[in-house]
C-alpha positions, 0 to 999 in steps of 0.5 A: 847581602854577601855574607850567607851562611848554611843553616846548621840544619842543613840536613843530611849529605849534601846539605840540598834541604837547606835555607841560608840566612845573612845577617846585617846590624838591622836586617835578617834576611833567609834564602832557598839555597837551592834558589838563591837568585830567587827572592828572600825573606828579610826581617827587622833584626828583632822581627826575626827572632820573633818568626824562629819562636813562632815556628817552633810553637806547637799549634792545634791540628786544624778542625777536620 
């Protein structure tokens, strides 16, 4: 994929906490943009959607 782009939470300054993501009709695919020659996550088009929702449900701490 040759088409990445910053997340719009790249967070502040220079934006170095940051993940990219690159998007093809069938794929989403995210990287470290620290790392970008390192391996990336790459999802099904609706499989990504799926993760985003996940991560942004609130899940119970973990028993002590």
């Amino acid at each position: 994929m040759d088409n990445w782009r910053k997340s719009s939470y790249s967070g502040p300054g220079d934006g170095n906490e940051c993940v990219e993501i690159a998007t093809t009709p069938t794929h989403t695919a995210i990287r470290d943009s620290k790392a970008p020659a390192r391996a990336t996550l790459t999802f099904p088009a609706g499989a990504f959607v799926t993760f985003v929702e996940a991560l942004k449900t609130p899940r119970p701490a973990p028993p002590r």
